[in-house]
Steps between C-alpha positions, in 0.01 A plus 500: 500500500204678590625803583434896643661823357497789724671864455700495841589756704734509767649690759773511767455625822666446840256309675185333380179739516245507862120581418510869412864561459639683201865434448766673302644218198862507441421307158204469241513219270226414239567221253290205395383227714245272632513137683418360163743708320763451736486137504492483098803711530696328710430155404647654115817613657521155639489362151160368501303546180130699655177509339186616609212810579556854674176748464603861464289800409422709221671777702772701587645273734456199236714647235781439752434134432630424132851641558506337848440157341789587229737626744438191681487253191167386526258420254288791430173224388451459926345805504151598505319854482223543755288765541582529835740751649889320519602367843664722736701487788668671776821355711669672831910356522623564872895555516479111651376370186168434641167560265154601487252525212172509345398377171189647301443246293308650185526343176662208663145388597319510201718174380283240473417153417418563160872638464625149597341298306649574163812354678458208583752338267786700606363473885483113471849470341679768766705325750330679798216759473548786791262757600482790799224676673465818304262348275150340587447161522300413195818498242732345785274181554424470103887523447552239760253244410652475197810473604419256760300276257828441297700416763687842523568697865342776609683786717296735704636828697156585637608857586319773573378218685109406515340215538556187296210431295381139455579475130854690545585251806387192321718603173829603720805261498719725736440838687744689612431796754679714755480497877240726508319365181484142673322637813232604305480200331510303779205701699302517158520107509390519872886384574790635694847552360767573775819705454845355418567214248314189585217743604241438165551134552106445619398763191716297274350193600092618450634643159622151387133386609414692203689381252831761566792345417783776620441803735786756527536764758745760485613648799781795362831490706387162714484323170216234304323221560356282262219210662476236244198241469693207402876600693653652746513910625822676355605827664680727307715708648512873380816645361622773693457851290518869609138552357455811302200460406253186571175605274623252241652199688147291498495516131833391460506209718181391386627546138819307577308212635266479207765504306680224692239273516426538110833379419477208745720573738426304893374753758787573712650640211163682350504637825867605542509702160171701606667560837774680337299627225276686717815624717696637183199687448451631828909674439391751229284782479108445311395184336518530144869530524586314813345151391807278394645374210538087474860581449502675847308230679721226328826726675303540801462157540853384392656691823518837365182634731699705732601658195210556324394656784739730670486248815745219659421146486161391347 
């Protein structure tokens, strides 16, 4: 895991902010967080045993870190002191569920190659290395060269999205984006990637022409599509959910099917259990509490969603 920590900071408000707007919050919520944290987090509550690097600062901010990371049962060895200022970031919840953010990165960035390397062992012997975009791309490629060279998948969520690099690209077994995320892929590859499911089928296929093997695209309530290079598209539908809060539903699918594909399971299912992973989420309040247990999933799964989530029929 190669991984982001981030004191986040939330806030509920009726409707998403315009340019200039200042908004009365009906809630203020800061607890820790991070893409990289996030996923570590969730993919622990899913029973998978996570190792790996998060960058925090000598700060105020970073002593929130170590008792996150116990809290969470995660090894405290991950981290790494920077001199840097520890990441920060800022999240508007509309009453519909619907999100907006910004990340300052900070510490996050100063993770670099050099960190990686000592790891190499315990990166070639993971089942699936997995990294996100709020760290640079030196420790990312390093990670997944590695990785690559014995055999091992590599998961990329290349949000806040920018630009592939070559060495990233080259070292990425499967991406998986959003909607929005895969347009800008798409036009930074000089490609076009049309709404609804079958719509990143020409993206997927100039992807594969460099060496991509899976490319996921989330699409929240219309479900997930995963374009495979040697198989068939499988659309996932989404689970229905009376979204609380969304911030955190990326993380947890993409955690879920990390998971899912470390264990070995097909992709219809790897799929399945992030759709309703990300959709339990999306039912509670933050992130740190919201992502699911593998003993809720497992229910989920077994018929009990509607339960699990205050709805009928899954």
């Amino acid at each position: 895991m190669l991984g982001s920590f981030v004191a986040a900071c939330t806030v509920t408000v009726e409707e998403l902010p315009l340019p200039g707007e200042s908004l009365r919050a009906g809630a203020f919520l800061m607890e820790p967080g991070g893409k990289g944290f996030n996923l570590a987090l969730a993919a622990h509550r899913l029973g998978a045993e996570v190792d790996g690097l998060f960058a925090v600062g000598a700060d105020l901010l970073g002593d929130l870190a170590e008792p996150a990371f116990r809290r969470a049962g995660l090894d405290l060895a991950m981290l790494r002191r920077k001199s840097a200022p520890t990441g920060g970031g800022v999240g508007f919840i509309a009453a519909n569920g619907e999100n907006c953010l910004a990340v300052a990165p900070g510490a996050n960035e100063a993770l670099g190659a050099e960190d990686v390397r000592p790891l190499e062992n315990a990166i070639g012997a993971a089942d699936l290395c997995l990294a996100q975009f709020e760290i640079a791309d030196g420790p990312i490629a390093e990670a997944f060269a590695i990785a690559r060279a014995t055999g091992r998948p590599t998961l990329l969520n290349p949000s806040p999205f920018r630009p592939l690099s070559d060495g990233v690209l080259a070292a990425t077994s499967i991406l998986c984006v959003n909607a929005v995320e895969a347009e800008e892929l798409a036009e930074s590859l000089g490609e076009t990637a049309a709404p609804g499911a079958d719509g990143a089928a020409g993206l997927a296929r100039r992807l594969f022409d460099l060496g991509l093997e899976a490319l996921v695209v989330t699409r929240g309530g219309e479900g997930a599509t995963v374009h495979r290079a040697d198989g068939p598209a499988h659309v996932e539908p989404a689970f229905p959910v009376r979204a609380v809060d969304t911030l955190g539903c990326g993380d947890a699918f993409g955690a879920a099917l990390a998971v899912a594909l470390a264990e070995g399971r097909d992709w219809p299912e790897a799929m399945r259990r992030a759709a309703a992973n990300g959709a339990l989420t999306a039912a509670a309040p933050g992130v740190f509490d919201a992502l699911p247990t593998v003993a809720a999933l497992e229910l989920a799964l077994d018929g009990a969603y509607a339960e699990v989530v205050g709805l009928g029929g899954p």
